[in-house]
N, CA, C and O atoms as CSV, one atom per row, in Angstrom:
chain,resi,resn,atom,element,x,y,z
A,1,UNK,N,N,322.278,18.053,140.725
A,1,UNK,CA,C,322.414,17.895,142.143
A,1,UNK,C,C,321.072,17.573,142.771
A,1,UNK,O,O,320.689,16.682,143.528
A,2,UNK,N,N,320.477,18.642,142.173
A,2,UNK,CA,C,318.674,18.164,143.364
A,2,UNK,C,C,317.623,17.369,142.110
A,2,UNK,O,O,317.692,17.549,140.894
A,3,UNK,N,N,316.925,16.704,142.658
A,3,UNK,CA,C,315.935,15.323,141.925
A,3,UNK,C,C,315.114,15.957,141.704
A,3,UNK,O,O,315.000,17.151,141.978
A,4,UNK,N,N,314.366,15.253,141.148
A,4,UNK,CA,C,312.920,15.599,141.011
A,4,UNK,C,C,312.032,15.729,142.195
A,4,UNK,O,O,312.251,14.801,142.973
A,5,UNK,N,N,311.011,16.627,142.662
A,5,UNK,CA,C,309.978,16.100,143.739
A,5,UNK,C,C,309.630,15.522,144.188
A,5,UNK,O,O,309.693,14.567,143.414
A,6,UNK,N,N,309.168,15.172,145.056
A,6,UNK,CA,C,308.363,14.005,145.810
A,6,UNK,C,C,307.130,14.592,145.715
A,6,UNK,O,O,307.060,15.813,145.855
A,7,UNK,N,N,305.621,13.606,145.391
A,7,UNK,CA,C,304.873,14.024,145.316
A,7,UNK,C,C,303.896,13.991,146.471
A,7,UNK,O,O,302.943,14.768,146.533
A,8,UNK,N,N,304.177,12.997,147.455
A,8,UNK,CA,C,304.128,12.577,148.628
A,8,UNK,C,C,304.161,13.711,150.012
A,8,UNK,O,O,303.537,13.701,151.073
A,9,UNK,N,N,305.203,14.671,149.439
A,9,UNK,CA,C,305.794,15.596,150.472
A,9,UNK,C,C,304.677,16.468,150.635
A,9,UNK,O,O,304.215,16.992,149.621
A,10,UNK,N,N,304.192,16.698,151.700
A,10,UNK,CA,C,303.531,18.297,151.889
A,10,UNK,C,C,304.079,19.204,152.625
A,10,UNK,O,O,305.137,18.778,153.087
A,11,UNK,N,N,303.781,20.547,153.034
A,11,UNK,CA,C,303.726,21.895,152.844
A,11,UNK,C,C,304.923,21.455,153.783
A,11,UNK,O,O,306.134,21.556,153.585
A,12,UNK,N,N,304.027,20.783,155.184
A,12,UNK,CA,C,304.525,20.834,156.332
A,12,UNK,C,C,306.004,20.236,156.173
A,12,UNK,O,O,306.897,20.939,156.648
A,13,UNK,N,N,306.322,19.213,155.660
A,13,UNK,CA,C,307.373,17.997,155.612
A,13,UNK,C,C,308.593,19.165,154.884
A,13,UNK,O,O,309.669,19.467,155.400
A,14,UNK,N,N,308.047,19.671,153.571
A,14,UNK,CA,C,309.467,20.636,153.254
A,14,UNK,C,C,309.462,21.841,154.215
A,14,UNK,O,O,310.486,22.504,154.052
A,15,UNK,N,N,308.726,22.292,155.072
A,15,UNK,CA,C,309.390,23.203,156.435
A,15,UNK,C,C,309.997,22.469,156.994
A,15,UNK,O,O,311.067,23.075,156.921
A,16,UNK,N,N,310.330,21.189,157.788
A,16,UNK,CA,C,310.710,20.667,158.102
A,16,UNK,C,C,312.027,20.202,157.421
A,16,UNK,O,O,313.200,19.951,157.697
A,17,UNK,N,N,311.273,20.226,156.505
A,17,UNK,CA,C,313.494,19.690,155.943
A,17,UNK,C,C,314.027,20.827,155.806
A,17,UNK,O,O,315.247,20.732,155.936
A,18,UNK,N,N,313.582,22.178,155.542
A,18,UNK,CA,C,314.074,22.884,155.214
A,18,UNK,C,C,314.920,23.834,156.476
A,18,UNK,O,O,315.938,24.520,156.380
A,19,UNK,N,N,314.103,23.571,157.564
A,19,UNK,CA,C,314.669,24.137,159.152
A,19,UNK,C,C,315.726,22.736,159.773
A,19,UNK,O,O,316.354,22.753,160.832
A,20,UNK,N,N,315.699,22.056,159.172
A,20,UNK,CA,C,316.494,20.732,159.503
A,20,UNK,C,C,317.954,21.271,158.464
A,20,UNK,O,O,319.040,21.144,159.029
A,21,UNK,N,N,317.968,21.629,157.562
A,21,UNK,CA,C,319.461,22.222,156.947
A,21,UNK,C,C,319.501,23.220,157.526
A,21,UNK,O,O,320.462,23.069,158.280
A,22,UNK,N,N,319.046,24.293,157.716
A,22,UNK,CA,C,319.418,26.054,158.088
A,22,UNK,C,C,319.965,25.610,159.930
A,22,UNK,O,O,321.133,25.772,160.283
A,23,UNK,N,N,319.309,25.279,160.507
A,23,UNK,CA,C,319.493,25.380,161.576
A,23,UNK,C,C,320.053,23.667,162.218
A,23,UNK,O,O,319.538,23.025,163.134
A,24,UNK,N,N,320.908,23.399,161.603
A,24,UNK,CA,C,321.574,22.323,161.848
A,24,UNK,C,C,322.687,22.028,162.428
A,24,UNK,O,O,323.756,22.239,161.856
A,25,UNK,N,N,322.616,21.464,163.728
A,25,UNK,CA,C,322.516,20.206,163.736
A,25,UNK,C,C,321.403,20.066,164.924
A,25,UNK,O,O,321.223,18.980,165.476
A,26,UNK,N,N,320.769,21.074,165.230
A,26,UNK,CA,C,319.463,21.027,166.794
A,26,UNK,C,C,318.553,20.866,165.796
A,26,UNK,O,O,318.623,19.661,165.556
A,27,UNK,N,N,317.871,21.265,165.182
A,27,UNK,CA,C,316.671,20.685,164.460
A,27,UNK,C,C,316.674,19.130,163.854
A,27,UNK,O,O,315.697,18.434,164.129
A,28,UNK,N,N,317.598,18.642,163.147
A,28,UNK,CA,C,317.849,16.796,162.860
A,28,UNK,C,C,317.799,16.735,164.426
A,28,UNK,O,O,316.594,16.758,164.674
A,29,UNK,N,N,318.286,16.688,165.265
A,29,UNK,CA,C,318.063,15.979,166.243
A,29,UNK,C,C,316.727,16.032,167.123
A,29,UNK,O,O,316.332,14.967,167.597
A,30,UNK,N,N,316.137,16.998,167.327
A,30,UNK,CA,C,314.352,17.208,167.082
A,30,UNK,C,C,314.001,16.815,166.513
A,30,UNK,O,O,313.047,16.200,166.991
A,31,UNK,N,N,314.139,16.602,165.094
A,31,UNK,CA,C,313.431,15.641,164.469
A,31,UNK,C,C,313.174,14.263,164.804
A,31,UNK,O,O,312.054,13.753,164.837
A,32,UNK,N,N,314.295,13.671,165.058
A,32,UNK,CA,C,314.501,12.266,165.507
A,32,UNK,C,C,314.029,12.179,166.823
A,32,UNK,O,O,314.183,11.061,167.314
A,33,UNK,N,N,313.332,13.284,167.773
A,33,UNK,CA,C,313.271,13.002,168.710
A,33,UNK,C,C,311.327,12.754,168.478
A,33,UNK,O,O,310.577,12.014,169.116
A,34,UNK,N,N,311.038,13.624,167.420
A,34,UNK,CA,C,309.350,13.679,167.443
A,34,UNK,C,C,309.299,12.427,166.574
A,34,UNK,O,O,309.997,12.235,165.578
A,35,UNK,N,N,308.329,11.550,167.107
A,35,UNK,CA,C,308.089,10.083,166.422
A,35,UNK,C,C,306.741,10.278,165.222
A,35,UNK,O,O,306.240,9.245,164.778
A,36,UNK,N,N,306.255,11.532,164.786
A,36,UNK,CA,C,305.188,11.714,164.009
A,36,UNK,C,C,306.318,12.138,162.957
A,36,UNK,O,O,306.355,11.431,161.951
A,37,UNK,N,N,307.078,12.995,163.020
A,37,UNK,CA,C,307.970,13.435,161.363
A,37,UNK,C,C,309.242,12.702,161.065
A,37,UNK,O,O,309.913,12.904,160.052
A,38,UNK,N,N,309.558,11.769,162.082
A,38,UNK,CA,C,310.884,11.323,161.622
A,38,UNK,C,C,310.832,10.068,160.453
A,38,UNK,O,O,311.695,9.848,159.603
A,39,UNK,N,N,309.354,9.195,160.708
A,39,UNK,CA,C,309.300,8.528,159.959
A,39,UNK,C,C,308.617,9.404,158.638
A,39,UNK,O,O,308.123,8.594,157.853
A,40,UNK,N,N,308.491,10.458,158.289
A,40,UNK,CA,C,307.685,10.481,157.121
A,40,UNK,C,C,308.905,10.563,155.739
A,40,UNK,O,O,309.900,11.272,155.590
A,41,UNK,N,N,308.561,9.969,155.261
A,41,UNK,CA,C,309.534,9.968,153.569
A,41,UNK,C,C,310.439,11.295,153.511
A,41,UNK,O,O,311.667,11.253,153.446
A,42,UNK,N,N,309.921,12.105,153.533
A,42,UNK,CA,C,310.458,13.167,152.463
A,42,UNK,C,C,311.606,13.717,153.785
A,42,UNK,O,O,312.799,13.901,153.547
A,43,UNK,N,N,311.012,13.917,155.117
A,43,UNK,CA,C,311.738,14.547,155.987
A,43,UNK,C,C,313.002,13.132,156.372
A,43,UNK,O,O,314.194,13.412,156.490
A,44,UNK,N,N,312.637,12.084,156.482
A,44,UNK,CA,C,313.696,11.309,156.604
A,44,UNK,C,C,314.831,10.943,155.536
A,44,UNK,O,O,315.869,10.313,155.736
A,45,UNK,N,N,314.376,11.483,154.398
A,45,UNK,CA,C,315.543,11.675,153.803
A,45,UNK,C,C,316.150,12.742,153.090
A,45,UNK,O,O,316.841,12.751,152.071
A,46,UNK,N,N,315.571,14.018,154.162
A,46,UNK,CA,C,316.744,15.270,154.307
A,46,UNK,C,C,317.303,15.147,155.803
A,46,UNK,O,O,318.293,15.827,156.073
A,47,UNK,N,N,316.788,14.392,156.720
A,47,UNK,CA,C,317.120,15.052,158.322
A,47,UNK,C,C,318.379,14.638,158.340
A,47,UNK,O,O,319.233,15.505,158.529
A,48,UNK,N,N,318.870,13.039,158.124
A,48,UNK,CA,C,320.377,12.838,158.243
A,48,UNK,C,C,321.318,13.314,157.460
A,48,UNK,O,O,322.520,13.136,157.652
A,49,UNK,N,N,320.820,13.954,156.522
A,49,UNK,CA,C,321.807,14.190,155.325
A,49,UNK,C,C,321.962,15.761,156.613
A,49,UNK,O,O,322.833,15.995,157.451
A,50,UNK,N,N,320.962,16.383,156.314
A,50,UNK,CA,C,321.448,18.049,157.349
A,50,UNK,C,C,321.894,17.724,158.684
A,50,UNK,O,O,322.297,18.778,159.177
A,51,UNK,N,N,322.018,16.770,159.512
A,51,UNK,CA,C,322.466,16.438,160.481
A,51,UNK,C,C,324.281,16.407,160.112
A,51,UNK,O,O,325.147,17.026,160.730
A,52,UNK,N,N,324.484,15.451,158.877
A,52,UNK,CA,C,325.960,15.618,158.758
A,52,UNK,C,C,326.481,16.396,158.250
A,52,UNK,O,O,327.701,16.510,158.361
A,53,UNK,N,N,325.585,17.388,157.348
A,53,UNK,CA,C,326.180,18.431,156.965
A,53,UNK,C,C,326.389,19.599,157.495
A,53,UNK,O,O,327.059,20.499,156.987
A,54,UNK,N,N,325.371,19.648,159.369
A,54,UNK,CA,C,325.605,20.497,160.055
A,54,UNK,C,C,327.065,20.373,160.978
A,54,UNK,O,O,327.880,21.252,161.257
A,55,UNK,N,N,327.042,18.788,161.360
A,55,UNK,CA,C,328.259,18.368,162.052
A,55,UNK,C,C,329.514,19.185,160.997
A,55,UNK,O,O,329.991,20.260,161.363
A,56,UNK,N,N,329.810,18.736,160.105
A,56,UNK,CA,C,330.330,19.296,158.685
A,56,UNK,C,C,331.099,20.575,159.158
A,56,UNK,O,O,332.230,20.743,159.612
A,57,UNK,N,N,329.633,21.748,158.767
A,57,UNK,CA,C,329.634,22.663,159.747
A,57,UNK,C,C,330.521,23.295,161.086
A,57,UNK,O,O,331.386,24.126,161.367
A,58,UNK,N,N,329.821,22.476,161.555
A,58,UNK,CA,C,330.456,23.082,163.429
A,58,UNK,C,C,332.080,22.988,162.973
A,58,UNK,O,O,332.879,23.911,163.134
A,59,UNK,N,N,332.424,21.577,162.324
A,59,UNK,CA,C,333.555,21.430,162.662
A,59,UNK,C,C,334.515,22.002,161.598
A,59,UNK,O,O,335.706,21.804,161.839
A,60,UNK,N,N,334.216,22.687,160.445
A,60,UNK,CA,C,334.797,23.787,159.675
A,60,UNK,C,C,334.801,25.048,159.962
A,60,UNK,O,O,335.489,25.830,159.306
A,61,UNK,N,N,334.170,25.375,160.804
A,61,UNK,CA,C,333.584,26.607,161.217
A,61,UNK,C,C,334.917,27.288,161.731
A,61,UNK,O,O,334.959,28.516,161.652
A,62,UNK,N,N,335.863,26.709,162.179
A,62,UNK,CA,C,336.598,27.671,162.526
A,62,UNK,C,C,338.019,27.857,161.304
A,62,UNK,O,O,339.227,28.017,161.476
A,63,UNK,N,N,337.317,27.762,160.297
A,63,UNK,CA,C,338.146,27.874,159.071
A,63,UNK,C,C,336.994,29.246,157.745
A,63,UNK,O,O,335.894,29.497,157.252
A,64,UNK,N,N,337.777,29.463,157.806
A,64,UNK,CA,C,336.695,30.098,156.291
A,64,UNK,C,C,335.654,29.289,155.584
A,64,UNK,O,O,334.648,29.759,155.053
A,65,UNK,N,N,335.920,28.296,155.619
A,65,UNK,CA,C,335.102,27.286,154.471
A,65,UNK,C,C,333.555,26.952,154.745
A,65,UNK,O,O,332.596,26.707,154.013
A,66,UNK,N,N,333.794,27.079,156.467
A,66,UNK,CA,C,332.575,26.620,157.369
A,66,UNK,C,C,331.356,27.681,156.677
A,66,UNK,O,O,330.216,27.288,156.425
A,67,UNK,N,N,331.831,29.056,156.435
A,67,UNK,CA,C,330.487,29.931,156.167
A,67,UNK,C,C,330.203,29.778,154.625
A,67,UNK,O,O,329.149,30.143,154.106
A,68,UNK,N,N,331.223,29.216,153.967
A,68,UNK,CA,C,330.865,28.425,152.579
A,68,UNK,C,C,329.761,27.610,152.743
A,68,UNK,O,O,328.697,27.772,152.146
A,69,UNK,N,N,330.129,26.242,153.997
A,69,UNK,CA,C,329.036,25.364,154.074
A,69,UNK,C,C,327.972,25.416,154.410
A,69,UNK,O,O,327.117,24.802,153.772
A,70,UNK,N,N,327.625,26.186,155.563
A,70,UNK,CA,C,326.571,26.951,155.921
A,70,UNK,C,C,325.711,27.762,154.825
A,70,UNK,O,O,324.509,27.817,155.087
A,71,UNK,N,N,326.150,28.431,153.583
A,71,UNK,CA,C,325.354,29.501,152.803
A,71,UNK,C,C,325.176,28.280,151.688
A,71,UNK,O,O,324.442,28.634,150.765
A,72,UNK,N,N,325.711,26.843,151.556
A,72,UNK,CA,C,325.115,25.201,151.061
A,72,UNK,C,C,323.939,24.663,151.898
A,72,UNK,O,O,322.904,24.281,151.351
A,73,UNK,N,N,324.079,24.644,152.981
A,73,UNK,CA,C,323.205,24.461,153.679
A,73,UNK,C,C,321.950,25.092,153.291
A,73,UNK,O,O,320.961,24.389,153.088
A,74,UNK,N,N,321.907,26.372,153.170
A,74,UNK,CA,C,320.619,27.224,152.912
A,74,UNK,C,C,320.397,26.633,151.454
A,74,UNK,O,O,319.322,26.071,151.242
A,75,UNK,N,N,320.955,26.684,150.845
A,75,UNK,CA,C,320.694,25.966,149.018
A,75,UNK,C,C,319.779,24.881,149.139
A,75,UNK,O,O,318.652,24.601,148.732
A,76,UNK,N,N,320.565,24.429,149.761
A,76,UNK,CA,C,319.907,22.376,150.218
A,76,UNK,C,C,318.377,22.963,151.303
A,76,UNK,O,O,317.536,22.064,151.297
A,77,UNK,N,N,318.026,23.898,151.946
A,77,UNK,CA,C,317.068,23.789,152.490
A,77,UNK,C,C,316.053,24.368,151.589
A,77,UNK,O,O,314.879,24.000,151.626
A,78,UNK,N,N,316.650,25.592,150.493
A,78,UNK,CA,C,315.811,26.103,149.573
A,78,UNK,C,C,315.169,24.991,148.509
A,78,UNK,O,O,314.094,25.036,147.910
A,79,UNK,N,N,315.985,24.200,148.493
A,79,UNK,CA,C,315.855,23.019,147.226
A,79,UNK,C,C,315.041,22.240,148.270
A,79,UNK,O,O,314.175,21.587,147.687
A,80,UNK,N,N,315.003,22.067,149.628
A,80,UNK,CA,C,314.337,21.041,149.743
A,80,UNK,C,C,312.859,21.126,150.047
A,80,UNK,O,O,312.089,20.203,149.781
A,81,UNK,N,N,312.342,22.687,150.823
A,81,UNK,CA,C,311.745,23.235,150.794
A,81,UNK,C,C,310.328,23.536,149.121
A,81,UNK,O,O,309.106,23.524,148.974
A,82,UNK,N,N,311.400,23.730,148.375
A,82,UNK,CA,C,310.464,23.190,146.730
A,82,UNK,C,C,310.149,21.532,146.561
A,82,UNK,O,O,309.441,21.156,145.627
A,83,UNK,N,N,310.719,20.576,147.520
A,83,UNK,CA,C,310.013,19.311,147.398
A,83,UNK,C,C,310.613,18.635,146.962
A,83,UNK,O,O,310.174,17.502,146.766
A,84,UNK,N,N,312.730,19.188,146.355
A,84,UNK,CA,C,313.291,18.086,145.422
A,84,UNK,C,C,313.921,17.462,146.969
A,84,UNK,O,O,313.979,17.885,148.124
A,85,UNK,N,N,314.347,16.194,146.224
A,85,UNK,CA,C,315.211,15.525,146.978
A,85,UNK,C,C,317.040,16.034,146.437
A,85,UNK,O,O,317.571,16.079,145.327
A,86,UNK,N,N,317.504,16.314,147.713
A,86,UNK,CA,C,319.271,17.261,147.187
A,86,UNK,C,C,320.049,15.597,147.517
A,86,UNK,O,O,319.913,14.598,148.222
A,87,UNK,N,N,320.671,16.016,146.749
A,87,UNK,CA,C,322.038,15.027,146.562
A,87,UNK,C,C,323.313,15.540,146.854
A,87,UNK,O,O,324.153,15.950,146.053
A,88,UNK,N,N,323.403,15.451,148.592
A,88,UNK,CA,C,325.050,15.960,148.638
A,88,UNK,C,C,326.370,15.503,148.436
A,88,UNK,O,O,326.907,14.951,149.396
A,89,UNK,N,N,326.834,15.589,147.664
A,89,UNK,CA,C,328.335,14.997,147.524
A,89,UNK,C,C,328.823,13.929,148.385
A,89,UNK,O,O,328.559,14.505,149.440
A,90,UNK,N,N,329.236,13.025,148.691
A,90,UNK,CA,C,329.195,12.238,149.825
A,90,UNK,C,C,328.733,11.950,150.948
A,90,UNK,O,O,329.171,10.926,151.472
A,91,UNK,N,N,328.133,12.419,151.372
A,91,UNK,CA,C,326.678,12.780,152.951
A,91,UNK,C,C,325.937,12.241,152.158
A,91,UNK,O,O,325.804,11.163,152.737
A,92,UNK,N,N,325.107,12.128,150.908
A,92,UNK,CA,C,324.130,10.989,150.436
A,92,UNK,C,C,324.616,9.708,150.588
A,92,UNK,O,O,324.214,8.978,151.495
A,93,UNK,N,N,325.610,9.302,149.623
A,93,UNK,CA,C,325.746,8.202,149.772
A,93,UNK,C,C,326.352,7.306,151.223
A,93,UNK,O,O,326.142,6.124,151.498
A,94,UNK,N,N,327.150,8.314,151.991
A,94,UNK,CA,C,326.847,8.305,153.527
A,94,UNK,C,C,325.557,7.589,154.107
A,94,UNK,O,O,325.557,6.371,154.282
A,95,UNK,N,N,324.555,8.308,154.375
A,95,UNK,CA,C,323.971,8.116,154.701
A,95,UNK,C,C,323.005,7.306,154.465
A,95,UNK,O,O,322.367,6.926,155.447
A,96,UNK,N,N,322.541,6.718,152.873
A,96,UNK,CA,C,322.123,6.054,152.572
A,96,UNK,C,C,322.676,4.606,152.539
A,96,UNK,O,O,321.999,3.583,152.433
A,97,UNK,N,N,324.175,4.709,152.661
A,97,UNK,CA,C,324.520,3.460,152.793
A,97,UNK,C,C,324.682,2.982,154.426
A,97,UNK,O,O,325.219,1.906,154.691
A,98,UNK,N,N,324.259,3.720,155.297
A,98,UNK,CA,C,323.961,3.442,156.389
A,98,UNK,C,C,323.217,3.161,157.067
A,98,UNK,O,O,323.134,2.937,158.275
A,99,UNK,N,N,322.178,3.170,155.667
A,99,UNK,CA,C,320.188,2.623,155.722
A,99,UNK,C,C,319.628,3.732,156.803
A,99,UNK,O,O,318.487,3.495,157.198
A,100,UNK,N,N,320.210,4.814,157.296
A,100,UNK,CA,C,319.568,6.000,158.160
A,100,UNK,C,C,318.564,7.098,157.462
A,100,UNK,O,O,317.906,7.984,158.007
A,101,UNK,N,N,318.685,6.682,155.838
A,101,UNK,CA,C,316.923,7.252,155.007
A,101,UNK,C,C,317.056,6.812,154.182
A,101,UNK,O,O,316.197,6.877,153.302
């Protein structure tokens, strides 16, 4: 599921991806709003992926499954936080085929 590192990424960029999954979907959209982290590599290609997986979220949430996705969410911020790049089940290729990271 999660890649190898980026070697590119620093300290700062995996806090950033990593508060971009936990607290999603207001942090991706902060992100995109600050023009210094949205372009950097590593955070632009966790912010849209936690953006749809927060939408995801909200809108399971009123099912059991939602606090499933949410305690994924934290996985994907722990993994991203160590510097890998996560591969979510359809939200990658989502998003990548939408050229949005």
């Amino acid at each position: 599921m999660a890649q190898a590192p980026m070697s590119d990424a620093t300290s700062d960029d995996r806090l950033w991806a990593l508060l971009a999954y936990i607290f999603s979907p207001l942090v991706p959209i902060i992100i995109m709003l600050m023009s210094d982290k949205k372009d950097r590599p590593f955070i632009k290609a966790h912010n849209m992926q936690a953006l749809v997986l927060g939408i995801v979220t909200v809108i399971t949430s009123t099912f059991c499954i939602g606090i499933l996705v949410w305690f994924y969410q934290i996985y994907c911020g722990i993994q991203a936080y160590q510097g890998k790049l996560v591969e979510i089940p359809l939200i990658t290729n989502l998003v990548k085929g939408q050229g949005w990271a």
